[in-house]
N, C-alpha and C positions, 0 to 999 in steps of 0.2 A: 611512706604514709605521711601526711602531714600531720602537722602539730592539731592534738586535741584543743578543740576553743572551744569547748562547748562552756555555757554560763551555769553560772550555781540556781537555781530555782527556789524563790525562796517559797513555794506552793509545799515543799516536800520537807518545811520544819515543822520541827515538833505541835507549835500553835497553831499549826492546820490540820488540824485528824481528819482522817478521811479521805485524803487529797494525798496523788502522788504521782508525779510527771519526769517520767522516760526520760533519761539524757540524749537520747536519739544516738546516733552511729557519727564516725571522725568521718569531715567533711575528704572525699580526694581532691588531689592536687587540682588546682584548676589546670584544663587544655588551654595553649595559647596559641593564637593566632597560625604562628610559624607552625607548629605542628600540623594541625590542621590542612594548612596548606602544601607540605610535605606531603604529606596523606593521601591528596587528591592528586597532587601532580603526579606521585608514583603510581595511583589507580588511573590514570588515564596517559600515562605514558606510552607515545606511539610504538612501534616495534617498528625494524626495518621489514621491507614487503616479503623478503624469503621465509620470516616466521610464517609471516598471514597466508602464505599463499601453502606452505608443507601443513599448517593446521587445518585447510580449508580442503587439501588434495586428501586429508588424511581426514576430514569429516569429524574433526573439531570444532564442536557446532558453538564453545566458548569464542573463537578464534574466528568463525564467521561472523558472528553476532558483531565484534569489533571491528570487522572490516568493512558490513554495511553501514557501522555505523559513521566511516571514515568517508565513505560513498555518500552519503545523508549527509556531511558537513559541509558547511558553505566557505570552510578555512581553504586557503592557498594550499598551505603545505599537505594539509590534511588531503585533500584533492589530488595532491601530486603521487602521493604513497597508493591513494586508492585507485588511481588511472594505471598504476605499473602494478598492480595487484589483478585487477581486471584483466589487462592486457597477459599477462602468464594465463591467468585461469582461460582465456578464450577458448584456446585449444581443447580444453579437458569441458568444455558447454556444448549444448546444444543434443544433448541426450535423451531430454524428457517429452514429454508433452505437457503443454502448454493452455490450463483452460482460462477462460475468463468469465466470472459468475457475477450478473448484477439484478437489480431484479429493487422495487420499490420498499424504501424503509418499511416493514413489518410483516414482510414478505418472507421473512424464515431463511436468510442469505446463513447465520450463522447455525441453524438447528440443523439445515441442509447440507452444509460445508462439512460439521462433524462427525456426521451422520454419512457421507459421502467418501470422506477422510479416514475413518474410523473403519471402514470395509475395505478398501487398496491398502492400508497398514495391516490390515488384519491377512492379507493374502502375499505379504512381503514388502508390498511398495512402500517407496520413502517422497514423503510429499511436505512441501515448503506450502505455507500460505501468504499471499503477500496482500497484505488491504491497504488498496490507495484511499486516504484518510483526508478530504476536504478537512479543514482548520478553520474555526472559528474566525471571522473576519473583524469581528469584535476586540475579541480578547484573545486572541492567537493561541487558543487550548487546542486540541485533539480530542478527538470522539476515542480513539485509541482503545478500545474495548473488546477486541477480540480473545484477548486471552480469558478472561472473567467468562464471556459469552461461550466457549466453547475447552470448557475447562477439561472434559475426558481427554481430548487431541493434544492440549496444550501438554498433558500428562506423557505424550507416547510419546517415548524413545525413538519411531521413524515421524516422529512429525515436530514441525517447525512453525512457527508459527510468528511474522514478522509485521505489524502493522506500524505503516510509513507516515506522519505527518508531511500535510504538503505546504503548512504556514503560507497561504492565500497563492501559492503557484503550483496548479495544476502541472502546467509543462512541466518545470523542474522536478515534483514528485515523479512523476510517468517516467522521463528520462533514469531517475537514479532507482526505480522499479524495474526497471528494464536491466540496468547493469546489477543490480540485486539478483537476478533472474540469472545471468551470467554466474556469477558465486555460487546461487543456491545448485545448479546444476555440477558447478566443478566438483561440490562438495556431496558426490552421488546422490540428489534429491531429482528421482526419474518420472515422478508427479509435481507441476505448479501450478496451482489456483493462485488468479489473481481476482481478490474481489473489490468491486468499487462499492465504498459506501455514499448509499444515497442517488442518484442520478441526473442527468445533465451530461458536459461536454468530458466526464471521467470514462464514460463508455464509449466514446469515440478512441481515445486514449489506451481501453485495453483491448478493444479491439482489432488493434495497431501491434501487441505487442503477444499475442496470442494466436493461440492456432485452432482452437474451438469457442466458443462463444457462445454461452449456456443463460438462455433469459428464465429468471424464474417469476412465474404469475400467481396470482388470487384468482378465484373468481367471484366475481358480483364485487369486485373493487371499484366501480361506479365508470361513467364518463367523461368523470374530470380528468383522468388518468388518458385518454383517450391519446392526446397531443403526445404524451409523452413515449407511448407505447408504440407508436407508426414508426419511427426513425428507427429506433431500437429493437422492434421484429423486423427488418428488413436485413439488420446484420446477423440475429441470432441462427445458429446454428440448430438450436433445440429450444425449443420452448418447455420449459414443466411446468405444472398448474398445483403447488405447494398448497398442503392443511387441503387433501383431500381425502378428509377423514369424518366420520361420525354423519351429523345433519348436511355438512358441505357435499360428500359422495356427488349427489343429483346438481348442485353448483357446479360442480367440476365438470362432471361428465358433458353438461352445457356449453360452459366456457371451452373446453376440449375441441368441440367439434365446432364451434364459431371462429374457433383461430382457427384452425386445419383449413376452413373455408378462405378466411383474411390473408393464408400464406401464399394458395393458390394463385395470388392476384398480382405477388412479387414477380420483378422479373428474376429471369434463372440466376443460380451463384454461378459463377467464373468456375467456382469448385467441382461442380456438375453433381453435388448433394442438395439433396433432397432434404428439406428441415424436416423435422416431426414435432408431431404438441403430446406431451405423455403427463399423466398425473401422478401425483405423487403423495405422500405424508412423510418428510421429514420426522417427525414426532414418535411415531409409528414404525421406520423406515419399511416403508411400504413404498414400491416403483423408485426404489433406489439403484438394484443390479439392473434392471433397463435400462436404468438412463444412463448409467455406467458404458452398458453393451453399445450403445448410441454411440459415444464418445471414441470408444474402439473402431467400431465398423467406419465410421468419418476417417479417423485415422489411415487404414488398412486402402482406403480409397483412393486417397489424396497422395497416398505414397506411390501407387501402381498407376496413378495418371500425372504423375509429376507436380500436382499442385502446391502438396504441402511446402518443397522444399522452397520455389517458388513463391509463393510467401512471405517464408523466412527472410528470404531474400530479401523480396522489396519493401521487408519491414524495416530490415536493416538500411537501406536506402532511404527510407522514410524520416530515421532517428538520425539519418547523420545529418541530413536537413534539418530539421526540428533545433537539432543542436547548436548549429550554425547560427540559425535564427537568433536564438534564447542567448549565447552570449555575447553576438553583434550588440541586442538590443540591451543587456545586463552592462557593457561594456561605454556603450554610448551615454547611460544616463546617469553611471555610477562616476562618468569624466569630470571631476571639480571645474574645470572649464563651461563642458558643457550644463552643467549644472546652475553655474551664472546663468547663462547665454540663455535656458532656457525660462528663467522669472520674466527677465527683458522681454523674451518673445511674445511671450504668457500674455503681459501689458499691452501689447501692441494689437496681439489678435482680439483681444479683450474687448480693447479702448477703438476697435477696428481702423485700426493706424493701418490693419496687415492683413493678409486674408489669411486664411489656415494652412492654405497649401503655400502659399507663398516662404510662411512663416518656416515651416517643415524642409522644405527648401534650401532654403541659407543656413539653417540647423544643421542639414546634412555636409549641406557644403563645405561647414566648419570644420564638422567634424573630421573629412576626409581628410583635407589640409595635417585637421592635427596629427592623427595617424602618420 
């Protein structure tokens, strides 16, 4: 304990009646620096990959947590332990099914996911949720709010609940979602929603790493939503028509059969399913085991005509592309070299010394050389 310093008060002599002021408690030692940091490098200290990979076979859901988030690092080394982490668990993946849930912010992704989540744990299933998290481009924050949003799930024992920052790159989040999805699986999680928050080119993305593909709607959400919704019903698997509850009921029921019309006009899936549009309430769970039963029957189909696996396949074919790409192009701009070479160029096409492609050109040219 350290030395009492406390001062004499002179509030608490006799010539002040009335008055009298607490010596307060002995200061503790001050922490310094070096502790501190002691502290935090034994709390983030790696483990060799045969811990990560027996806590994660053994559904150590402390010991998963740490190895997506080694998966999630942009460090070298950190990369290196999480690539021979992955690579053991391969084997032990590929168990579950795979949905992907997106649907327009205040559209009920989170009331519906728990609500959804909350029924397959209650029937034994063990289900991971994985939310691809666009990042503030501003101020590099995370929306990161799944757990607050869906606090019953976040609570149960078979559920997981993992949201990913993607700090302004999509590809790179999707890709370490995808090998997340690998983990979640080794680590007996035989349900995974992946939800994308918000929409745009993150639903091309989980559509890519998924095997169901569940749009959820409003109705009377206006026309402005129009552009966004054509690309995005032409992947979904199932349409629901969320908060079809109270005065919305005759909304819904509208909405319902205007999409069933709008899907008709798709050409066929490759999959030879047939989409549905079903309503729902979240809130209520009401037209929640339908759309469940939906999910299954898709399954049960795709497996007896070879589709699903197929698939898998050419998703996996897809990522390894993807991959390629992203650290060619991570590799190329991150080169101190090319990093000169590319202001110079910068100037030239600027100052129209150069044309863009030309410029792009001798860029690459260099770059081969260096390589």
């Amino acid at each position: 304990m350290a030395e009492n310093k406390h001062i004499h008060h002179p509030e608490n002599d006799p010539d002040y009646k009335g008055l009298n002021v607490n010596s307060g408690i002995d200061q503790p030692d001050s922490v310094s620096h070096d502790s501190v940091k002691r502290f935090l490098d034994k709390k983030r200290k790696v483990l060799a990959p045969k811990a990560y990979i027996e806590g994660i076979l053994n559904g150590d859901i402390t010991l998963l947590s740490k190895a997506v988030t080694l998966v999630e690092s942009s460090k070298k080394e950190h990369q290196q332990v999480a690539q021979e982490i992955i690579k053991q668990c391969l084997p032990h993946s590929g168990k579950s099914v795979r949905v992907g849930i997106t649907g327009v912010p205040g559209v009920g992704k989170s009331t519906f996911i728990e609500a959804l989540g909350r029924s397959i744990t209650s029937q034994g299933g063990k289900l991971a949720v994985l939310a691809i998290d666009p990042s503030s481009e501003r101020s590099k924050g995370s929306i990161l709010g799944d757990k607050t949003r869906m606090e019953a799930l976040s609570g149960d024992k078979n559920a997981y609940i993992r949201p990913s920052p993607s700090a302004g790159s999509l590809g790179g989040v999707a890709r370490k979602t995808r090998e997340t999805i690998v983990l979640c699986e080794a680590a007996g999680f035989d349900h995974i929603f992946i939800e994308t928050v918000g929409v745009g080119q993150s639903e091309i993305a989980v559509h890519s790493m998924t095997d169901f593909f569940l749009l959820l709607m409003l109705a009377g959400a206006g026309d402005e939503l129009q552009g966004i919704k054509r690309g995005i019903m032409e992947m979904a698997d199932l349409i629901a028509i969320n908060k079809a509850d109270g005065n919305n009921v005759e909304k819904a029921d509208i909405a319902q059969a205007q999409y069933r019309n709008a899907i008709h006009l798709f050409p066929r899936k490759e999959s030879d399913w047939d989409p549905q549009v079903l309503t729902c309430s979240a809130y209520h769970r009401k037209g929640i085991t339908e759309i469940w039963e939906q999910v299954e029957n898709y399954k049960k189909q795709t497996l007896e005509n070879g589709y699903f696996f197929r698939k898998r396949n050419a998703q996996a074919i897809y990522w390894m592309h993807e991959t390629i790409e992203e650290q060619l192009r991570n590799s190329f701009y991150q080169h101190p070299e090319m990093k000169e070479k590319l202001k110079v160029m910068e100037n030239y096409v600027m100052n129209n010394a150069m044309s863009s492609f030309m410029a792009a050109g001798e860029l690459l040219e260099m770059y081969s050389k260096l390589r």
